[in-house]
C-alpha positions in Angstrom: 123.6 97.3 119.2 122.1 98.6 122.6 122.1 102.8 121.8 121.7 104.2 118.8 119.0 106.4 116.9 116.6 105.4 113.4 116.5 107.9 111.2 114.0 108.9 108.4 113.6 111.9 105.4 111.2 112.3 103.3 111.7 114.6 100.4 109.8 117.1 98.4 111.5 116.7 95.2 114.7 114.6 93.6 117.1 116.8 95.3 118.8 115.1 98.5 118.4 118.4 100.1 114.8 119.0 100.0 114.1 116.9 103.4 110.7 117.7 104.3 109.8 115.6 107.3 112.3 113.6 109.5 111.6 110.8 112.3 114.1 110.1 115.1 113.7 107.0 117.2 115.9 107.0 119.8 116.9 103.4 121.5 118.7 103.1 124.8 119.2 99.6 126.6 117.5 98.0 123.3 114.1 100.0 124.2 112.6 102.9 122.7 112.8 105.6 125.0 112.0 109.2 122.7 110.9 109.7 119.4 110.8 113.3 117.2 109.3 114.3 114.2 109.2 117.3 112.5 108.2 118.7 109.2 111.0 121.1 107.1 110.7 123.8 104.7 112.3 122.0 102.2 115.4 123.5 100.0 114.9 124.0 97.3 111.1 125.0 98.3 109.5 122.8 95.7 107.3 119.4 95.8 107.4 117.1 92.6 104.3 115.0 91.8 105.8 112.2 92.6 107.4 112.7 95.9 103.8 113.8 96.7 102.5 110.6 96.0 105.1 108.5 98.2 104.4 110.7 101.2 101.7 113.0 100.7 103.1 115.9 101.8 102.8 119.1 99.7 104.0 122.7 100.0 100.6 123.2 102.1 101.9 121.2 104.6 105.5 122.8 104.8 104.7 126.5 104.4 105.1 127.7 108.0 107.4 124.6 109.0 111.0 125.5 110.9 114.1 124.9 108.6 116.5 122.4 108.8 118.9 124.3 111.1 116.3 125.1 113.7 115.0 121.5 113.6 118.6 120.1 114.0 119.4 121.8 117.0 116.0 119.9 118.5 117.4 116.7 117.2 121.2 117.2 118.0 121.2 116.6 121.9 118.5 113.7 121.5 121.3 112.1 119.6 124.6 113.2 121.1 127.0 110.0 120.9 124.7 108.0 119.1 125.2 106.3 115.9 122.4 106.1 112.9 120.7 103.6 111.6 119.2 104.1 108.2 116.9 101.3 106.3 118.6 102.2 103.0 121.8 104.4 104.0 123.2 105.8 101.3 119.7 107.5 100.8 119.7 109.5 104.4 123.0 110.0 105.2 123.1 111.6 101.8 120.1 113.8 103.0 121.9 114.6 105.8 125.1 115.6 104.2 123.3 117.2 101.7 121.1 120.0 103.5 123.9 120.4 106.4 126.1 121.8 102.4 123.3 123.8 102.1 122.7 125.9 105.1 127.0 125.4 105.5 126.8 123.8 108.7 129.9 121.4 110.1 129.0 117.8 109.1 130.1 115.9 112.1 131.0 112.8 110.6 127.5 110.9 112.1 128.4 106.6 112.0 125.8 105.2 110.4 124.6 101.9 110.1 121.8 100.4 107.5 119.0 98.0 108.1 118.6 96.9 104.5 122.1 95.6 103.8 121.8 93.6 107.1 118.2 92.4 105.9 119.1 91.1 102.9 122.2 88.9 104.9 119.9 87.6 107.3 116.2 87.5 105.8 118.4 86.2 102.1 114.7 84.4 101.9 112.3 87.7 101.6 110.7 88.5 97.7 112.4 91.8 98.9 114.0 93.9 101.2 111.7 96.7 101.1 110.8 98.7 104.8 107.7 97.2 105.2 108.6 93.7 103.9 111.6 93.4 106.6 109.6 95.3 109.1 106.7 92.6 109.2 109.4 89.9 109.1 110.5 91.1 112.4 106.7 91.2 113.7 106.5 95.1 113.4 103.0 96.0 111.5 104.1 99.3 109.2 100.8 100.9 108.5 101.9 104.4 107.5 104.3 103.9 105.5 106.5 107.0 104.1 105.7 108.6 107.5 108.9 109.5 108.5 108.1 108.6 112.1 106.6 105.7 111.4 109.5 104.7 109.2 111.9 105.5 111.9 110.2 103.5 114.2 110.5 100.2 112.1 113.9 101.0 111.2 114.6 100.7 114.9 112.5 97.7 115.3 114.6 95.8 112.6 117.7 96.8 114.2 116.6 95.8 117.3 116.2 92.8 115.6 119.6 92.3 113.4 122.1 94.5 114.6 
């Protein structure tokens, strides 16, 4: 796959909706050629402790912070025509599905792809499939991990790699 665009959430608490950060990585012609990131005002406007401690974001950090809608329509044309790749799938495309139900905006049936069910066909030898584990497997250092930029980015390194 030569064009398509990583994707990464991070939430604030165990609802799918409550994105509160999101990294796009955008890959033309198998290079990286734009990259976003944004925080969110999550919904429902909570952060559990232990969403927290994955990310270290907090409600600090989000107070002021555009909501979804207005940071999708940023993100929208960057994507136009693209499909998504996801390491873990099910995970963000249900975060996408789920705050586009919140703030009733038409889902537009985004083709996603995910990173970790390739992994584990072509790295079958890794202790795991985790980001960072598959990210350094195809020579990508992650160093912030849970930084939805940064997760993005290796996202779209591994695909580069195995799609």
């Amino acid at each position: 796959m030569q064009n398509f665009a990583a994707i990464d959430f991070e939430t604030a608490n165990n609802e799918r909706s409550s994105v509160c950060s999101i990294g796009i990585v955008i890959v033309r012609g198998e290079e990286i050629v734009d990259t976003f990131y944004s925080l969110i005002k999550p919904e429902p406007e909570y952060y559990n402790y232990w969403c927290s401690q994955v990310h270290g974001l907090c409600s600090n950090d989000t107070t002021d912070a555009p909501i979804f809608p207005e940071v999708w329509k940023q993100i929208e044309p960057l994507i136009k025509g693209l499909p998504l790749v996801a390491h873990n799938k099910p995970f963000d495309e249900s975060c996408l599905k789920a705050v586009f139900r919140v703030y009733q905006m038409d889902y537009p049936d985004y083709r996603f792809y995910d990173t970790l069910r390739t992994a584990r066909r072509v790295f079958p030898h890794l202790p795991n499939h985790q980001l960072q584990t598959v990210a350094t497997a195809c020579g990508y250092d992650l160093t912030c991990h849970h930084h939805a930029l940064a997760d993005a980015e290796a996202c779209a390194r591994i695909a580069m790699a195995v799609l």
